[in-house]
N, C-alpha and C positions, 0 to 999 in steps of 0.2 A: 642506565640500568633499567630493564623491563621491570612494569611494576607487575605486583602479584593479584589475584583476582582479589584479595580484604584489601590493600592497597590503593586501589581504585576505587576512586570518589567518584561517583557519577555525576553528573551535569543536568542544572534544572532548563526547561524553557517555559515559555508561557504560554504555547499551542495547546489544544485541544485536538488530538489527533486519531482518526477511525477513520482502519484501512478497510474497504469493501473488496476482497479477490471475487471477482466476475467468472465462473470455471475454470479455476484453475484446477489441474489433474494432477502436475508432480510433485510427488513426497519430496523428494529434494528442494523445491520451488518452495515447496509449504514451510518446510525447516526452515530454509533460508529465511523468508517474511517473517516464521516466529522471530527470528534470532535478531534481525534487523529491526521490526516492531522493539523487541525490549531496551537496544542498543540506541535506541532515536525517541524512547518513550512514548509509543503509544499505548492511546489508554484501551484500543478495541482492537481485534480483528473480527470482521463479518466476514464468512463462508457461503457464496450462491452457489449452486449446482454441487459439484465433488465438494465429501467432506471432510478433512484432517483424519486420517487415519493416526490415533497420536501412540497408537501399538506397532507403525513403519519403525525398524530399525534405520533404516533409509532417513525418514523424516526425524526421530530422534537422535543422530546421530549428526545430524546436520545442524540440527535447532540448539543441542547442547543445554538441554532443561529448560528452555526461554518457555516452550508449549505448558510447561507447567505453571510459570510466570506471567503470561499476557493473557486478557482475558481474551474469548473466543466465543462465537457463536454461528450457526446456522441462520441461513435467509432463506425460507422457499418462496417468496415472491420478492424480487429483488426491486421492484417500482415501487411496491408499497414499503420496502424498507428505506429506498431514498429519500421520500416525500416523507415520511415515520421523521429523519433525519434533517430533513430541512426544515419538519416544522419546529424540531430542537432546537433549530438558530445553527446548524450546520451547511458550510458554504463546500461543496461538490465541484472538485476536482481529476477529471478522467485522464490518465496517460495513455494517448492514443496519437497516432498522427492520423490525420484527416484534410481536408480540403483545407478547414476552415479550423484548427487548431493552431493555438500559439506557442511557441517556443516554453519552454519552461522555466528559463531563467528571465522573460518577459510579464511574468504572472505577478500577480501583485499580493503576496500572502500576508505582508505588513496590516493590512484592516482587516485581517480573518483571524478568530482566536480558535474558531471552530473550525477547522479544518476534516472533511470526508475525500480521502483518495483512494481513486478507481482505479484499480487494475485491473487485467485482464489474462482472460485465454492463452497458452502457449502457444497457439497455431492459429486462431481467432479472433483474439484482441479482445477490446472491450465490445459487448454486444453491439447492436443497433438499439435493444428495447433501453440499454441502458444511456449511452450518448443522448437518445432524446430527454430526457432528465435531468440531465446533468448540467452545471452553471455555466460549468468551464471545461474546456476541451485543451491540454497542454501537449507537446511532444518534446523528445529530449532533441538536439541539434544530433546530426550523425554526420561523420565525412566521408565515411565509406562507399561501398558501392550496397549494400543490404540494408533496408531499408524496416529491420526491426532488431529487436534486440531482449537480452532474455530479460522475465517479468522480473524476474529479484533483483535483477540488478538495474533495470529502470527502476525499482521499489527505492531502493539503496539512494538512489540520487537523486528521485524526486525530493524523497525526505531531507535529503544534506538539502536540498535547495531549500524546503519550508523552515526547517529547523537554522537556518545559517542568519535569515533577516531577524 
């Protein structure tokens, strides 16, 4: 039998976890991250470029109150919020395929309690200003023949991946 939303007990982990969205633009993309953030515990969302419009029916209709639930903030310089965040003992994780990125489920998030993940751009990815900053460069494996895949739902499975060790 489905449990009920008072029902469900939620689940601790021991992460430390602050997602950084890199321009992201869609209201739907944003709802989805709130709703995934609350469902995977983290403790932050940081907003570079577009801002959470959190008055989108779009976006609150997708987040399902989580925007009201996960804390949130603005970044207008997103280098100095990285480095802001590394010198807090946060280790910087970008979903990005690139040259020289490793698979995701290759990443080692067992010696990380502070966890900082990059997403990125619908159509753009994670920047260039931002990849050079960053510790770690991860991608999801795909079999397909497309060679990206939408941000909430690399969001979604990054996080099953940190949150699973």
């Amino acid at each position: 039998m489905q449990l009920t939303h008072q029902e469900h007990l939620p689940l601790v982990h021991s992460k430390d976890i602050v997602i950084v969205c890199d321009h992201i633009t869609s209201p739907a993309n944003m709802g989805s991250i709130f709703r995934l953030s609350d469902a995977f515990g983290v403790k932050e969302l940081i907003f570079h470029g577009e801002q959470p419009d959190i008055n989108s029916n779009r976006l609150r209709r997708i987040a399902r109150n989580t925007e009201k639930k996960v804390c949130f903030r603005e970044s207008v310089h997103i280098v100095e919020t990285l480095r802001e965040m590394k010198e807090k003992g946060y280790t910087s994780f970008a979903v990005e395929i690139t040259s020289e990125s490793v698979p995701l489920q290759s990443a080692d998030f067992n010696n990380h309690d502070k966890i900082l993940l990059i997403v990125g751009n619908e159509r753009n990815g994670v920047s260039a200003e931002t990849l050079n900053e960053v510790n770690n460069v991860v991608h999801i494996k795909m079999f397909g023949t497309n060679s990206s895949m939408n941000v909430s739902q690399a969001t979604g499975i990054a996080l099953y991946e940190i949150t699973r060790v």
